[in-house]
N, C-alpha and C positions, 0 to 999 in steps of 0.2 A: 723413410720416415719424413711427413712434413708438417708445419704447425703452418696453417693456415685460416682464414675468418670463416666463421663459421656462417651458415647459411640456415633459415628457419626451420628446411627441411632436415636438419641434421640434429635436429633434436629428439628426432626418433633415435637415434644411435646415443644422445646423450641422454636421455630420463632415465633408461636402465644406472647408468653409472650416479645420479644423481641421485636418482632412488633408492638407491646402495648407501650410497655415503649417509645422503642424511636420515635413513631407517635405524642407522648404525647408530646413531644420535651421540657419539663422542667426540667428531671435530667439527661441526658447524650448528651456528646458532638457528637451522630451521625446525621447523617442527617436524614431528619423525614423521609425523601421516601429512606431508604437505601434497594437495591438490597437483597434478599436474600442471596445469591452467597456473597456477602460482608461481613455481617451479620455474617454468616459463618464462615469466613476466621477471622473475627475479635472475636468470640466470642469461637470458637473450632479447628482452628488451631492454632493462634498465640502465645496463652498461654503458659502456660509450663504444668499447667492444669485445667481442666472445669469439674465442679462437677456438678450435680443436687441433688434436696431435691425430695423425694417421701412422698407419704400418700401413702398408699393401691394400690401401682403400676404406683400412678398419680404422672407424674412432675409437682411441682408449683410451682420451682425456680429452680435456679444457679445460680453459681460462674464461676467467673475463677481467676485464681493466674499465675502472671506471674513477671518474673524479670522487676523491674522497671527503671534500667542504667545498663550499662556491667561494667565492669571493678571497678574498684574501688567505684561504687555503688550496685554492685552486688548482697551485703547483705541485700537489702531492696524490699521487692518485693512491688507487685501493688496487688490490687482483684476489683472486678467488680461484682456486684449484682443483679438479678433480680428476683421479685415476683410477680405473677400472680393478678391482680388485688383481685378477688373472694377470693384468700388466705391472703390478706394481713391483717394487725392486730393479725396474729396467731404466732408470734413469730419465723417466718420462717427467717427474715432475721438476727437476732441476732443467732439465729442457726446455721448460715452458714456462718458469722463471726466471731463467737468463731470458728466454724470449720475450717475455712481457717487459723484462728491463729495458732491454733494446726500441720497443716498441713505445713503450713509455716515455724513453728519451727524444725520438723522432714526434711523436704528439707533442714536445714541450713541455712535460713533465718532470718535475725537479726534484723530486723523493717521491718514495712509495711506501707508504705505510697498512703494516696488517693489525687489523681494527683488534681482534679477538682471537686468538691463537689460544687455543685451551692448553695448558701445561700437560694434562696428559701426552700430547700427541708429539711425542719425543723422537719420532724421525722428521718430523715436520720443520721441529724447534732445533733440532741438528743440521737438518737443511739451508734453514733460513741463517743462522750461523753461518755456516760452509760460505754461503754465498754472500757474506756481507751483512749482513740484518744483525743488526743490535736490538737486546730488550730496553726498549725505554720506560717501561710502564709494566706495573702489575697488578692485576684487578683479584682483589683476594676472594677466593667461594663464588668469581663470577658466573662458572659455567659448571650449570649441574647434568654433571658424567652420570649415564647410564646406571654403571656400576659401582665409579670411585666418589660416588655422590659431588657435592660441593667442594671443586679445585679452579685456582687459579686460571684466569682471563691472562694473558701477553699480550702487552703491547710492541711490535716490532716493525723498527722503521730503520731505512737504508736514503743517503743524501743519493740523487743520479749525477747531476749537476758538477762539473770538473773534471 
């Protein structure tokens, strides 16, 4: 297994899982029917960068790490997660967020904060616990769940820095 940067052509291996997640429309703020061409631009250009997890040559995850404010927020990046339904429970996303921390550290990055964590998404919010992430913030009826209608936004940020 290795997390390594992801390459444009590897976005074949990641739409499928992207298009998963957010159809799913419970843990990210994209639209369910988001264009591929969107998709794209939001998940392997914009960052600053987009890594994948492999098994045996298979993607079934990534990241991406990106500045989360300019200027005098600089020092706190964003990351963005996704896992392959079939792989999940395998430890791939704590993987890849210790890895993003590391990575984050090495860029000069001095906290990393998750912008919108939906309360539903309670292995998430356990995760991010596990690993250090405190709730700073709570955005009430932010994000309107599929099913659970209007639930709770999380704000969760972790210092890198010492």
């Amino acid at each position: 297994m290795t997390i390594r940067e992801a390459k444009p052509a590897d976005f074949d291996a990641i739409w499928p899982i992207f298009c998963e997640v957010a159809r799913a429309g419970d843990t990210y703020a994209y639209p369910r029917d988001i264009a591929r061409e969107q998709a794209f631009e939001l998940w392997m250009n914009s960052p600053r960068k987009t890594l994948v997890f492999e098994d045996q040559g298979e993607i079934l995850g990534s990241y991406y790490l990106k500045t989360n404010q300019s200027g005098p927020g600089a020092h706190v990046c964003n990351c963005g997660y996704m896992v392959a339904s079939a792989a999940r429970g395998r430890g791939i996303a704590a993987a890849m967020c210790e890895h993003s921390q590391d990575l984050a550290r090495a860029l000069g990055y001095r906290a990393m904060q998750f912008n919108f964590v939906a309360s539903t998404n309670e292995g998430a919010v356990r995760l991010w616990l596990k690993l250090g992430f405190e709730t700073v913030g709570r955005l009430p009826r932010a994000f309107d769940h599929p099913t659970q209608g209007y639930v709770d936004a999380l704000v969760m940020y972790k210092w890198l820095a010492d």
